[in-house]
Backbone of each chain as ProteinMPNN parsed JSONL, in Angstrom:
{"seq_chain_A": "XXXXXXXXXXXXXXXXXXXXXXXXXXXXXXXXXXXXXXXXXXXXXXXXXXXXXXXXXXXXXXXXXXXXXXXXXXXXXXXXXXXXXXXXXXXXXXXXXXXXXXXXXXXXXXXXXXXXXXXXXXXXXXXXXXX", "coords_chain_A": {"N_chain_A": [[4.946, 18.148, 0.522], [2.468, 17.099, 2.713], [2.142, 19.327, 5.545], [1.775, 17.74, 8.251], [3.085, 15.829, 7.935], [5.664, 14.156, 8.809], [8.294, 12.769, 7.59], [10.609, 10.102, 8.979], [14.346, 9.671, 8.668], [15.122, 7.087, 7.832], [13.621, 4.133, 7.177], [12.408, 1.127, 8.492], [11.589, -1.594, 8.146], [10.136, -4.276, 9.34], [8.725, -6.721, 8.345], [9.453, -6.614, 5.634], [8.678, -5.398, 2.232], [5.395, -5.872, 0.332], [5.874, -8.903, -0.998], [8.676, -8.37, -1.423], [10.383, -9.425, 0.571], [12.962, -9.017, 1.388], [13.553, -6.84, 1.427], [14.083, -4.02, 3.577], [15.037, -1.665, 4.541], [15.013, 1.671, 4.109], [16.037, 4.116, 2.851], [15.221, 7.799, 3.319], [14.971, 10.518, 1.324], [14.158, 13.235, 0.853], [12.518, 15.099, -2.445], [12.298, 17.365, -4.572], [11.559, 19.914, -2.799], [10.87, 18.904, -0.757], [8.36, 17.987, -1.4], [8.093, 15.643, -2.139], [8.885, 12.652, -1.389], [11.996, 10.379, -2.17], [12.405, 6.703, -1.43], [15.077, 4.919, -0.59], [16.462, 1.604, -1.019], [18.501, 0.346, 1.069], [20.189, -1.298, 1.185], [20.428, -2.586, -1.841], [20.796, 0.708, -3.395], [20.141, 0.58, -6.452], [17.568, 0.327, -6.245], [14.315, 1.252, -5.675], [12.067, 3.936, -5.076], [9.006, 6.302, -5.365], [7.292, 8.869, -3.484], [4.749, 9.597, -2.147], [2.915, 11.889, 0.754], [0.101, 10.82, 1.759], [-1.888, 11.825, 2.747], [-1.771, 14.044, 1.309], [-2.692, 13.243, -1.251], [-5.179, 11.763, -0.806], [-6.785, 13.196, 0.897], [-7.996, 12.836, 4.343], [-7.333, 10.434, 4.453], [-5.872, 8.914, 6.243], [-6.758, 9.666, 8.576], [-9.308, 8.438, 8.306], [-8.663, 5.508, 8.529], [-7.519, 5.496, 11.37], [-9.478, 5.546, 12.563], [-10.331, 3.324, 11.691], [-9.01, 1.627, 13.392], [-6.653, 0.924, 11.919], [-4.431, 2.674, 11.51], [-1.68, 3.581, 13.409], [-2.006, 5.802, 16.274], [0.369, 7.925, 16.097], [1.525, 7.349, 13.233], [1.931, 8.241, 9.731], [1.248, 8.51, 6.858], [2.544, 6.601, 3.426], [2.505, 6.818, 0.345], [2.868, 4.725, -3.046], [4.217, 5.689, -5.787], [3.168, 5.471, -8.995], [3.902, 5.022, -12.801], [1.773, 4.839, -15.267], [-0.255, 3.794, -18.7], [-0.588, 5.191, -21.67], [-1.268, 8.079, -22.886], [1.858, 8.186, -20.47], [0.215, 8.413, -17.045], [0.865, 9.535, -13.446], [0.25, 7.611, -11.192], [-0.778, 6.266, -7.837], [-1.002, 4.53, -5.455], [-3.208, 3.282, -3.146], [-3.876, 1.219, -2.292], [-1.694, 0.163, -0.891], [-0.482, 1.567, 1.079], [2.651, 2.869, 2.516], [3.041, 3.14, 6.377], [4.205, 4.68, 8.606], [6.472, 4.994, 11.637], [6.859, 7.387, 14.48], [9.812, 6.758, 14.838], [10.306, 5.372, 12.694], [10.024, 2.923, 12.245], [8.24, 0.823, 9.907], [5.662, -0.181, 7.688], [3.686, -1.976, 5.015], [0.897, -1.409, 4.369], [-2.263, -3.749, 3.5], [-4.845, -2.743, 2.013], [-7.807, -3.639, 1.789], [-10.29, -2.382, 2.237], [-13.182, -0.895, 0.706], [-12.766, 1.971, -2.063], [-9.683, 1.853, -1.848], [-7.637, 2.4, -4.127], [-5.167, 0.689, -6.084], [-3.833, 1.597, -8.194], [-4.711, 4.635, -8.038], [-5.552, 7.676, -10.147], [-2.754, 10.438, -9.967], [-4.513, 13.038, -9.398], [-3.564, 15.891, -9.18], [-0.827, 16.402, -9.185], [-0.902, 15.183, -12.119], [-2.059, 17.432, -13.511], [-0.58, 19.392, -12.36], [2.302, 18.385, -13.732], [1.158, 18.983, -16.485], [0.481, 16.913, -17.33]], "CA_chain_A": [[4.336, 17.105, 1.361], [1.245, 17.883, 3.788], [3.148, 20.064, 6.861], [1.631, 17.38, 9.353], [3.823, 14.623, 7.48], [6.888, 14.249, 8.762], [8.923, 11.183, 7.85], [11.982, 10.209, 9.683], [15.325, 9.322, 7.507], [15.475, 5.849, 7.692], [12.583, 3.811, 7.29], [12.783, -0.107, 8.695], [10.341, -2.71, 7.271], [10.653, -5.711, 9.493], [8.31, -7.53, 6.961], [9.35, -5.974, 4.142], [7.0, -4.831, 1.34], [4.888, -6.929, -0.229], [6.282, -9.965, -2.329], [9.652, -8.058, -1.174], [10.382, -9.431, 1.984], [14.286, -8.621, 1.599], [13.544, -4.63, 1.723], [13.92, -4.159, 5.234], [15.852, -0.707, 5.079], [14.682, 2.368, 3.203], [16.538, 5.749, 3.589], [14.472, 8.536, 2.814], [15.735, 11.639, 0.609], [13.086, 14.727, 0.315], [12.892, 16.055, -3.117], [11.366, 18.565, -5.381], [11.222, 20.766, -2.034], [10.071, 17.932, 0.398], [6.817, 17.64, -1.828], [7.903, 13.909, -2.445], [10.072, 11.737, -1.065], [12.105, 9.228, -2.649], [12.541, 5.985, -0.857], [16.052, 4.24, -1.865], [16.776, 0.299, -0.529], [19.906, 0.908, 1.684], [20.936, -2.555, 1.081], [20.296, -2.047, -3.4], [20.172, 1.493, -3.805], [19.759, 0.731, -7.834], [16.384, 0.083, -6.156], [13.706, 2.411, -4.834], [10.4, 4.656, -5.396], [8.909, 7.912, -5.091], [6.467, 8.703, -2.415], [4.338, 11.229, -1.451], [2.189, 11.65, 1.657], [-1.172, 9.918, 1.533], [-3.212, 12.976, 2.81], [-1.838, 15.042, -0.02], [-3.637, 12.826, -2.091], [-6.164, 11.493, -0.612], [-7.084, 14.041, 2.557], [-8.866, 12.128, 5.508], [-7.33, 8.772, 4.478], [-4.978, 8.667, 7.27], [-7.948, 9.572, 9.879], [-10.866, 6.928, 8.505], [-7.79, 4.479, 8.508], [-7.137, 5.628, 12.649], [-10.857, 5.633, 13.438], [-10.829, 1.353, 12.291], [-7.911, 1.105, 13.92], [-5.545, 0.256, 10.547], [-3.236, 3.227, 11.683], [-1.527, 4.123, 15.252], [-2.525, 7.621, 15.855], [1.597, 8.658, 15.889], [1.609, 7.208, 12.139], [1.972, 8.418, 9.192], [1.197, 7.202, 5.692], [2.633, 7.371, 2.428], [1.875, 5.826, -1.091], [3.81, 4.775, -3.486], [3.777, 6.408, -7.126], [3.924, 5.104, -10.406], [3.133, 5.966, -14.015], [1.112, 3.909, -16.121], [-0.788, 3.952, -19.722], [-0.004, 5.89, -23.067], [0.311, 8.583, -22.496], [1.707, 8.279, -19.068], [-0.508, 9.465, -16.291], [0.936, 8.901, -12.772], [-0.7, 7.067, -10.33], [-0.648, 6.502, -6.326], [-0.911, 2.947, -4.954], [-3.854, 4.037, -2.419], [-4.174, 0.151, -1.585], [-0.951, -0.372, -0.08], [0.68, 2.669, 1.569], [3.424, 2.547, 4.097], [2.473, 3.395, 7.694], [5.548, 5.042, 9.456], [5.951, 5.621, 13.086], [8.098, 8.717, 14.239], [10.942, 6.277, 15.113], [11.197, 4.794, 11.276], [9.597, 1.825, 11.872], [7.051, 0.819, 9.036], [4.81, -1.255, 7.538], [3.342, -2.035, 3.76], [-0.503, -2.012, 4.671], [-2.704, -4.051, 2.686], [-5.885, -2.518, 2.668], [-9.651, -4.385, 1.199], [-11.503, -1.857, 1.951], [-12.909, -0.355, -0.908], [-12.122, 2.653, -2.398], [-8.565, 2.32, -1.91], [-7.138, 2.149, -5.874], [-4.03, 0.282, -6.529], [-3.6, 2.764, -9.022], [-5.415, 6.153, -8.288], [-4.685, 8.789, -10.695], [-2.777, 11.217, -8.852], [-4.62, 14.481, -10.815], [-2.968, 17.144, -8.806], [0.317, 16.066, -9.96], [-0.462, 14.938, -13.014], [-2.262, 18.502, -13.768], [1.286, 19.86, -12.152], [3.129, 18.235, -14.991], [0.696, 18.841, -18.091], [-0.549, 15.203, -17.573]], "C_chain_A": [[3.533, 17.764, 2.477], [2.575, 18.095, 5.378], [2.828, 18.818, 7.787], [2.116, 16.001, 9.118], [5.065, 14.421, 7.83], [7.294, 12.574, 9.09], [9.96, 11.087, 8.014], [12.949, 9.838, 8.436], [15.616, 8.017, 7.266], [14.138, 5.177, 7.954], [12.807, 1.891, 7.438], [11.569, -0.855, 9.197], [10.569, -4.142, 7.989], [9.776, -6.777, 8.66], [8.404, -7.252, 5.31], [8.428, -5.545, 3.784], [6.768, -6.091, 0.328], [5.117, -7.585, -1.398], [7.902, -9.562, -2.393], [10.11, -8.226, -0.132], [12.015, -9.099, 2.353], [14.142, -6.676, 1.246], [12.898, -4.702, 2.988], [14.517, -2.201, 5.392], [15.422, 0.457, 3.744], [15.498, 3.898, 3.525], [15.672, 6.36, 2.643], [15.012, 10.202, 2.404], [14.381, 12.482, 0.486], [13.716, 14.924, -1.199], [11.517, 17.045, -3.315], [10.613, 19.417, -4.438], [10.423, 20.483, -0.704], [8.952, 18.02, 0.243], [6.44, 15.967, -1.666], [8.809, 13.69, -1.828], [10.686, 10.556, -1.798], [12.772, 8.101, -1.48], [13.756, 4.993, -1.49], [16.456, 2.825, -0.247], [18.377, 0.906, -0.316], [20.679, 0.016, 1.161], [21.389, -2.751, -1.204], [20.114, -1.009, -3.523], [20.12, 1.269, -5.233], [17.972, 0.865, -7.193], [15.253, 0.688, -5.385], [12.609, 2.676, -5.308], [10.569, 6.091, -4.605], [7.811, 7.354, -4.42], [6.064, 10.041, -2.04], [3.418, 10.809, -0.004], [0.46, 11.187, 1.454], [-2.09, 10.979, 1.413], [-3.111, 14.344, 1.814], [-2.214, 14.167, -1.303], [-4.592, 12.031, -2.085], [-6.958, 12.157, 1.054], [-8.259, 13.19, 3.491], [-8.359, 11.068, 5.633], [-6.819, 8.43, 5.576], [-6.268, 8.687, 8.909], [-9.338, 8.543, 9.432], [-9.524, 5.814, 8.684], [-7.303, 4.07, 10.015], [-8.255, 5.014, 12.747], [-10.962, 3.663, 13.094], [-9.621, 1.24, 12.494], [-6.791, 0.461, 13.164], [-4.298, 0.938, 11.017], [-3.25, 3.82, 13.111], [-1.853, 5.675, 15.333], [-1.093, 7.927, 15.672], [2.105, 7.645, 14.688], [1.358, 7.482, 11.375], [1.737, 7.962, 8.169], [1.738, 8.253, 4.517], [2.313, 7.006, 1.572], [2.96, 5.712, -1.998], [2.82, 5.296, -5.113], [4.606, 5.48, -8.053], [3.606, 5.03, -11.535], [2.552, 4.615, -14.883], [-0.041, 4.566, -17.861], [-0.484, 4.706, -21.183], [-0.971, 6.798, -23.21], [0.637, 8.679, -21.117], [0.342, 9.004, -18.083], [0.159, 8.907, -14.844], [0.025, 8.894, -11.662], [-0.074, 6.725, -8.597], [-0.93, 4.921, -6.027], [-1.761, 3.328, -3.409], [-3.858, 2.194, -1.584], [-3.376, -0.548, -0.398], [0.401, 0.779, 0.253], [1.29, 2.142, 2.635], [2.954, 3.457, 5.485], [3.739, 3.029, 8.363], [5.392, 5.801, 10.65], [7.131, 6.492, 13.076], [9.218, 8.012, 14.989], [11.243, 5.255, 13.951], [10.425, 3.417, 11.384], [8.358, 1.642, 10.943], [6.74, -0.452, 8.723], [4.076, -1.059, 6.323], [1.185, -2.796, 4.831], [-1.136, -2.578, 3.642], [-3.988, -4.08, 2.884], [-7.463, -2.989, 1.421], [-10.355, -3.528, 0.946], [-11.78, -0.929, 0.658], [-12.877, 0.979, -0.96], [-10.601, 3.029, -2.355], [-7.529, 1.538, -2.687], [-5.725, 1.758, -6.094], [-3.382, 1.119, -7.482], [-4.543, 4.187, -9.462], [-4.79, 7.307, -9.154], [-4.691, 9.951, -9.988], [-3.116, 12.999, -10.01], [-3.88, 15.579, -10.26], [-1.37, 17.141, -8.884], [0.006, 16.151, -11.274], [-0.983, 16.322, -13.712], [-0.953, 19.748, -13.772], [2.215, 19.802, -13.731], [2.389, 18.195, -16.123], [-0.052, 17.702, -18.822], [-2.161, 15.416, -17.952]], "O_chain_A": [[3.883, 18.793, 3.056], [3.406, 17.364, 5.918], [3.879, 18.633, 8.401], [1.755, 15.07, 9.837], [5.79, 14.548, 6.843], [7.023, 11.713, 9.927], [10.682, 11.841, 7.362], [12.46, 9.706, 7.315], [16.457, 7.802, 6.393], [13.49, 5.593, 8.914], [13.36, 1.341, 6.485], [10.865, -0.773, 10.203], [11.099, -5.065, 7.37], [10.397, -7.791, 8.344], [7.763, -7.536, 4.298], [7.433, -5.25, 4.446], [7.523, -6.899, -0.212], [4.789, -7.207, -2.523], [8.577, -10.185, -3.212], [10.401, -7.178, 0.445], [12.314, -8.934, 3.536], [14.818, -5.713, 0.884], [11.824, -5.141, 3.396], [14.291, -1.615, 6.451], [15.513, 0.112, 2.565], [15.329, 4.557, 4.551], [15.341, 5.894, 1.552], [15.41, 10.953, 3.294], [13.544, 11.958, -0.248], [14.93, 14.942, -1.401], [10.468, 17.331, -2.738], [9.464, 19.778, -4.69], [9.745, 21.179, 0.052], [8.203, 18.133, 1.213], [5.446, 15.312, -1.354], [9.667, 14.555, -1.649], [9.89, 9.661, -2.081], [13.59, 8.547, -0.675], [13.613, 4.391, -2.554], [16.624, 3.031, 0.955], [19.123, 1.557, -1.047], [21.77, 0.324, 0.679], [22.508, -2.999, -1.653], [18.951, -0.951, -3.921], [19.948, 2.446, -5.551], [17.21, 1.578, -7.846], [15.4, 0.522, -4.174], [12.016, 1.826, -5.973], [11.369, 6.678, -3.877], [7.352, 6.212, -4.456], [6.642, 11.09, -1.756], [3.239, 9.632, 0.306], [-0.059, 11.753, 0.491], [-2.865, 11.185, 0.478], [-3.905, 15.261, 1.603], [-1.91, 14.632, -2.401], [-4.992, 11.517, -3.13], [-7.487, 11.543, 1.981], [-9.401, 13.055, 3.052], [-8.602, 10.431, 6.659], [-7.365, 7.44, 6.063], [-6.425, 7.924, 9.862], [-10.154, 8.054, 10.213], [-10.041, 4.995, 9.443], [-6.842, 2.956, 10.261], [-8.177, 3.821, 13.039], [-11.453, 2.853, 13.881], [-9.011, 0.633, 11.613], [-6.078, -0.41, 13.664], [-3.235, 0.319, 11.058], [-4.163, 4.307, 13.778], [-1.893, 6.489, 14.41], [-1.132, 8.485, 14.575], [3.116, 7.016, 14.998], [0.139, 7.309, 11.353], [1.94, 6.748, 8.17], [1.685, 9.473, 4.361], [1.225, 6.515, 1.87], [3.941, 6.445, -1.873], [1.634, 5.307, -5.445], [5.739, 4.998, -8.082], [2.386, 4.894, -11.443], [3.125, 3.528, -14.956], [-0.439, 5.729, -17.924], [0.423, 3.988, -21.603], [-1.879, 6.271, -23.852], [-0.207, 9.236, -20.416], [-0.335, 9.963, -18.454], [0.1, 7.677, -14.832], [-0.727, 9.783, -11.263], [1.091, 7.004, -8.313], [-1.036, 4.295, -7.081], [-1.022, 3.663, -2.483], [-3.841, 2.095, -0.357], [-3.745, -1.29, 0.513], [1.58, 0.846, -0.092], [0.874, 1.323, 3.455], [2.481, 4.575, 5.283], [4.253, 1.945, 8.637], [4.664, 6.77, 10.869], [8.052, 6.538, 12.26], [9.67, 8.704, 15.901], [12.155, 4.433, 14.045], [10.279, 2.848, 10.302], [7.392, 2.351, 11.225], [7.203, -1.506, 9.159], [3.638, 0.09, 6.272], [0.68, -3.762, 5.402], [-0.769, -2.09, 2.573], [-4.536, -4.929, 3.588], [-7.792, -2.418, 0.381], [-11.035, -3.452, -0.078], [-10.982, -0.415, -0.125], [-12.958, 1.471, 0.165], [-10.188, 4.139, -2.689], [-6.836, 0.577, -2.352], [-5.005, 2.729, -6.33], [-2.16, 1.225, -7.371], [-4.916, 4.632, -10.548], [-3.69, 7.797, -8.9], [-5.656, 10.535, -9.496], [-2.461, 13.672, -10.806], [-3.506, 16.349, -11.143], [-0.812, 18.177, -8.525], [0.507, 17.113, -11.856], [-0.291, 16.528, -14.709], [-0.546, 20.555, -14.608], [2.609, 20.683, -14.495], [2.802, 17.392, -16.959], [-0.669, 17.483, -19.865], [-2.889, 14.439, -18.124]]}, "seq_chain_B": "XXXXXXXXXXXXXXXXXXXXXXXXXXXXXXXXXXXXXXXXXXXXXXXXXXXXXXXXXXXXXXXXXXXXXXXX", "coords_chain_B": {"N_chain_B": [[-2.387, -29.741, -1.341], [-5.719, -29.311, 0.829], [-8.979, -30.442, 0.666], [-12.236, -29.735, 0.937], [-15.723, -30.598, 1.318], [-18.666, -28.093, 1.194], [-21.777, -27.16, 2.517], [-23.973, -24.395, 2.514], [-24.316, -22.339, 4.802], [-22.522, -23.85, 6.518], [-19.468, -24.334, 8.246], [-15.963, -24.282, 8.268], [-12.943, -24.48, 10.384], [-10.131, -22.77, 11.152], [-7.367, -23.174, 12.562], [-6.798, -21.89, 16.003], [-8.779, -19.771, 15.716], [-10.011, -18.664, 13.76], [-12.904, -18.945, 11.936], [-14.169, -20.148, 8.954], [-17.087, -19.26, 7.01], [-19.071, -20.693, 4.812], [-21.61, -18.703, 3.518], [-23.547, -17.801, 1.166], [-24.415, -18.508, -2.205], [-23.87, -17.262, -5.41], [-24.596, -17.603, -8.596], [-21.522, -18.651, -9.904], [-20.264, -17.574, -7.871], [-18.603, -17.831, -4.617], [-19.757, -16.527, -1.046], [-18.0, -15.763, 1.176], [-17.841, -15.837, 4.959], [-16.128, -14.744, 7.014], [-14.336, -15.311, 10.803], [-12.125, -14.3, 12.935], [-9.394, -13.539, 14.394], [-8.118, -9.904, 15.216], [-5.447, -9.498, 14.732], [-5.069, -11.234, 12.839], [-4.594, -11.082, 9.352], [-6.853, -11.172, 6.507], [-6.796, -11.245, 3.312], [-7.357, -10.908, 0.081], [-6.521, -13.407, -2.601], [-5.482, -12.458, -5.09], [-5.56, -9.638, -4.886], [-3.294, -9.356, -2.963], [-1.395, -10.36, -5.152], [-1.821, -8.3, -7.261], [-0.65, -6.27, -5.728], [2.102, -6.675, -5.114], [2.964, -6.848, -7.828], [2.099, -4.156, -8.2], [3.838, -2.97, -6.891], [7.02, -3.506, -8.122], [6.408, -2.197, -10.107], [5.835, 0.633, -9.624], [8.52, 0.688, -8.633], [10.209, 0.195, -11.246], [9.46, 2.352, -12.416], [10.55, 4.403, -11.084], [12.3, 6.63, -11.794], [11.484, 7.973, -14.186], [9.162, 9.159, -13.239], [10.821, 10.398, -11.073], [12.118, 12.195, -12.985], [10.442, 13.602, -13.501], [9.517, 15.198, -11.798], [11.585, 16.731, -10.3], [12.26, 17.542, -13.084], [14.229, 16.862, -14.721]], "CA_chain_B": [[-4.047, -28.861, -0.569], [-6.858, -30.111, 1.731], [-10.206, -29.657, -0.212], [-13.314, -29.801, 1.389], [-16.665, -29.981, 0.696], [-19.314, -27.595, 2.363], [-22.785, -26.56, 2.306], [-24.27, -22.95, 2.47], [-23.902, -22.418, 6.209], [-21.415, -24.526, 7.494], [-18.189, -23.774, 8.609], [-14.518, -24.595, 8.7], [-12.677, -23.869, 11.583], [-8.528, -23.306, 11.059], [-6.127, -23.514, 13.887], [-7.995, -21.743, 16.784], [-9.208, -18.552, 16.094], [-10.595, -18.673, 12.424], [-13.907, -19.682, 11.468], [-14.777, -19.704, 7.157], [-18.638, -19.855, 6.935], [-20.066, -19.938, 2.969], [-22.469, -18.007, 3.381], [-24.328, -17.96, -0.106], [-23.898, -19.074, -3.793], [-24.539, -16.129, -6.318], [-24.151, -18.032, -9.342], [-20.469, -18.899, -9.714], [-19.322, -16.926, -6.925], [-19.061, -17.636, -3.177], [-19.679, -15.73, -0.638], [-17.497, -16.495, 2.77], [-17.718, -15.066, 5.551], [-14.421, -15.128, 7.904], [-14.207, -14.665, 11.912], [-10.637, -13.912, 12.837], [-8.811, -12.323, 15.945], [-7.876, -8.738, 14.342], [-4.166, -9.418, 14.473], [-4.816, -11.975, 11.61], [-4.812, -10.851, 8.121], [-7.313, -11.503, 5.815], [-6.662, -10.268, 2.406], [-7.681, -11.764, -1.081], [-4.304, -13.658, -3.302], [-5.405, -11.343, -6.129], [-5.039, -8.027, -4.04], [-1.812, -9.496, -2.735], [-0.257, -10.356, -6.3], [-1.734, -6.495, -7.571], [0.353, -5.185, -4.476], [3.388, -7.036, -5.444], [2.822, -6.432, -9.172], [2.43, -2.438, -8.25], [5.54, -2.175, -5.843], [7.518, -3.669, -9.013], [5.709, -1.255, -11.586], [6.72, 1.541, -8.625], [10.325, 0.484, -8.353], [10.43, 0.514, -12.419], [9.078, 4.186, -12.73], [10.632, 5.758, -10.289], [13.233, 7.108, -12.712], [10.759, 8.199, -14.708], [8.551, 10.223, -12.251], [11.577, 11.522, -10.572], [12.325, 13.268, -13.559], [9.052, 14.875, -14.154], [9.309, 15.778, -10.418], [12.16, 17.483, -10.709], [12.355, 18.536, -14.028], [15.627, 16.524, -14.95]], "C_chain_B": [[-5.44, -29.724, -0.58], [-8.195, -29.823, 1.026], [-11.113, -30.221, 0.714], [-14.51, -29.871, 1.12], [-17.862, -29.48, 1.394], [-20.615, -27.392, 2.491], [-23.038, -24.904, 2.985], [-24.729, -23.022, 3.801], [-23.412, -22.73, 7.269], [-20.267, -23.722, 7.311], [-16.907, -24.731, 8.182], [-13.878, -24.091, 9.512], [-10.778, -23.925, 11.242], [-7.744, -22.664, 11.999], [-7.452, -22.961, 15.132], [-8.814, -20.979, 17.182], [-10.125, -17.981, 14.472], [-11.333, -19.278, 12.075], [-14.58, -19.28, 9.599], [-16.148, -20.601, 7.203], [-18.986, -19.408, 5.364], [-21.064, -19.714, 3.469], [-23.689, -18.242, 2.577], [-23.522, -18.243, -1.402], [-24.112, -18.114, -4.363], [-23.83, -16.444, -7.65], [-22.676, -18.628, -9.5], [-19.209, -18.534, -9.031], [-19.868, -17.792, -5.839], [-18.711, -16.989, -2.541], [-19.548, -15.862, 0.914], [-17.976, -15.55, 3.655], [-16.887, -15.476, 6.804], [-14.39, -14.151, 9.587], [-12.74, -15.313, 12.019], [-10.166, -12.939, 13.448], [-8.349, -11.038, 14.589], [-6.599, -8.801, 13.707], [-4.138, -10.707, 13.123], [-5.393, -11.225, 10.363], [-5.242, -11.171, 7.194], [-7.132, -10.913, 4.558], [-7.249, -11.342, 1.017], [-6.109, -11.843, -1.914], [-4.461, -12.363, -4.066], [-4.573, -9.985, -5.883], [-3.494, -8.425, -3.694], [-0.591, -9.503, -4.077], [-0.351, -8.348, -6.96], [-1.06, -5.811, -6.928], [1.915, -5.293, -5.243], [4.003, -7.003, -7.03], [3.317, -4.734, -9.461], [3.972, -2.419, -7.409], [6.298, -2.294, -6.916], [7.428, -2.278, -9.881], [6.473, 0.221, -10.575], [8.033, 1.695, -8.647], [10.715, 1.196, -10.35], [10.203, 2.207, -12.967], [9.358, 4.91, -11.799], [12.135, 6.75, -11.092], [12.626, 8.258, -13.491], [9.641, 9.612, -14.117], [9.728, 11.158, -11.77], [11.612, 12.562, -11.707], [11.273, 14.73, -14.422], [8.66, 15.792, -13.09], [10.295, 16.963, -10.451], [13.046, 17.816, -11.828], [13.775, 17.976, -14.787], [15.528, 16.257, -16.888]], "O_chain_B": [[-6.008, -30.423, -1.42], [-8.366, -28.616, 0.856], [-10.753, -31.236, 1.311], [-14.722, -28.912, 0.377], [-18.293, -30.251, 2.251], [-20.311, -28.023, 3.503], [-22.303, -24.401, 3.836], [-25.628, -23.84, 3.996], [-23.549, -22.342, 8.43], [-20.069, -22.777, 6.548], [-17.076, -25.887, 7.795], [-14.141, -22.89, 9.572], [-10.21, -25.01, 11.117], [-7.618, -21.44, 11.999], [-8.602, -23.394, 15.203], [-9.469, -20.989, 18.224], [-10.747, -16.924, 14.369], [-10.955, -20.395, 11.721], [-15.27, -18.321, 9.252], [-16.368, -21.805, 7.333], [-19.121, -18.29, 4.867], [-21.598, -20.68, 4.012], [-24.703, -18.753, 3.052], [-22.302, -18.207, -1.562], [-25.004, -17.611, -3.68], [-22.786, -15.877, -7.972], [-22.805, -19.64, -8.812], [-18.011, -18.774, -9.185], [-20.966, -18.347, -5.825], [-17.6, -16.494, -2.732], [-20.462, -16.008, 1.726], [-18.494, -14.511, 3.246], [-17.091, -16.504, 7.449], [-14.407, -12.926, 9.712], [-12.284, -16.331, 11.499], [-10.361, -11.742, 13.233], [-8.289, -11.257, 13.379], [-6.388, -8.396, 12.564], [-3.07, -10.953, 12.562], [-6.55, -10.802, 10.367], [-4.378, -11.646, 6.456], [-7.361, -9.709, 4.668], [-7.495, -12.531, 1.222], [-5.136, -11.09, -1.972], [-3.789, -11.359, -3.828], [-3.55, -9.484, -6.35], [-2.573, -7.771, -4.184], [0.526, -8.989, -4.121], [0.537, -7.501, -7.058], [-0.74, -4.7, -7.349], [2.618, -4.413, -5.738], [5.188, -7.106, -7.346], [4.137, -4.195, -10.203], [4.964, -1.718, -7.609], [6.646, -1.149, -7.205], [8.354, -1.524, -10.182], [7.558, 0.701, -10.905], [8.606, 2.785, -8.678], [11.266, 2.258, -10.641], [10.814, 2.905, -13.776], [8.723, 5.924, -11.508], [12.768, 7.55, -10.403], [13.149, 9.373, -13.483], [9.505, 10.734, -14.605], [9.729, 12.375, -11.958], [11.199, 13.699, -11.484], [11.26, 15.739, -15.128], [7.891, 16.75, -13.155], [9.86, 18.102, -10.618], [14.201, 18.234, -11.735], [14.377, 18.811, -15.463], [16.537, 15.944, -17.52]]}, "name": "protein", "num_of_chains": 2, "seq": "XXXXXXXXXXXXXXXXXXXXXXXXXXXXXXXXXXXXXXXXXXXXXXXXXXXXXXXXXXXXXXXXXXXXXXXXXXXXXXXXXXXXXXXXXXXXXXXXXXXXXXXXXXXXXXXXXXXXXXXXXXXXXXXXXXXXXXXXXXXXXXXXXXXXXXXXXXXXXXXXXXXXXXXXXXXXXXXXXXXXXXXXXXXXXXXXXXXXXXXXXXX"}
């Protein structure tokens, strides 16, 4: 995960995520060497996602997203991942990353403007795994 | 639901900070255009159901990814 990412351990959604308004509570686990994070519902952990940092896959997004005022400057973003098509390829959810402040509080942005792909393929992963 | 009917430069005005002006026609599209304090959220349903569609599709593959993440 980009060094200038750091996300706290508990992540708390007072609107939930979108069309999920009962995910309010996310604890956050580093894996695969704190490249990714997985995000597990405190309240369901059966229920969760992987997550990487935004600017490790899309570098600047987090600063054009400050400059119109979408993100606080002491916020963070992440995306959520998830695999799609035959044969898999996974993908990044560029439209609606979370935006975490360094005291856990977050927020499911939902962003119009364009270029940002509900399902971007994430190639530097999926090159990683052979995708 | 309230239907309206408008011509190509009028407005609607809702509660007291939101003005929807059609704009133009471009064949079977229209084309609004929406003033709206910042703290209100404009978004299209579509984009909203694709959000709530992907967080699902997310939740479902994260099993899946994890294990290509680490290797399980």
């Amino acid at each position: 995960m980009s060094s200038d990412t750091t996300v706290p351990p508990v992540l708390s959604l007072a609107d939930g995520m979108v069309g999920m308004p009962d995910t309010r509570t996310l604890e956050v686990e580093p894996i695969a060497g704190g490249e990714f994070v997985e995000l597990i519902d405190r309240d369901e952990p059966a229920l969760g996602w992987l997550a990487a940092a935004a600017e490790d896959v899309r570098p600047g997004m987090t600063a054009a997203l400050r400059a119109v005022g979408r993100v606080g400057a002491d916020e963070v973003l992440l995306v959520l991942l998830a695999s799609h098509g035959d044969p898999a390829v996974v993908t990044a959810n560029l439209a609606g990353p979370l935006a975490v402040a360094p005291d856990g509080a977050a927020r499911q942005l939902v962003l119009e403007e364009p270029g940002y792909d509900v399902r971007a393929r994430l190639t530097s992963l999926a090159s990683a795994l052979g995708g | 639901m309230l239907v309206l009917t408008r011509r190509t430069g009028q407005s609607i005005r809702i509660g007291d900070g939101v003005e929807l002006t059609v704009v133009r026609l471009e064949g079977d599209r229209v084309v609004l255009g929406i003033d709206a304090p910042r703290d209100v959220r404009v978004v299209r349903t579509e984009l909203l159901r694709d959000l709530e569609a992907e967080n699902r599709a997310s939740m479902e593959a994260r099993e899946r990814i994890r294990a290509l993440i680490v290797g399980d």
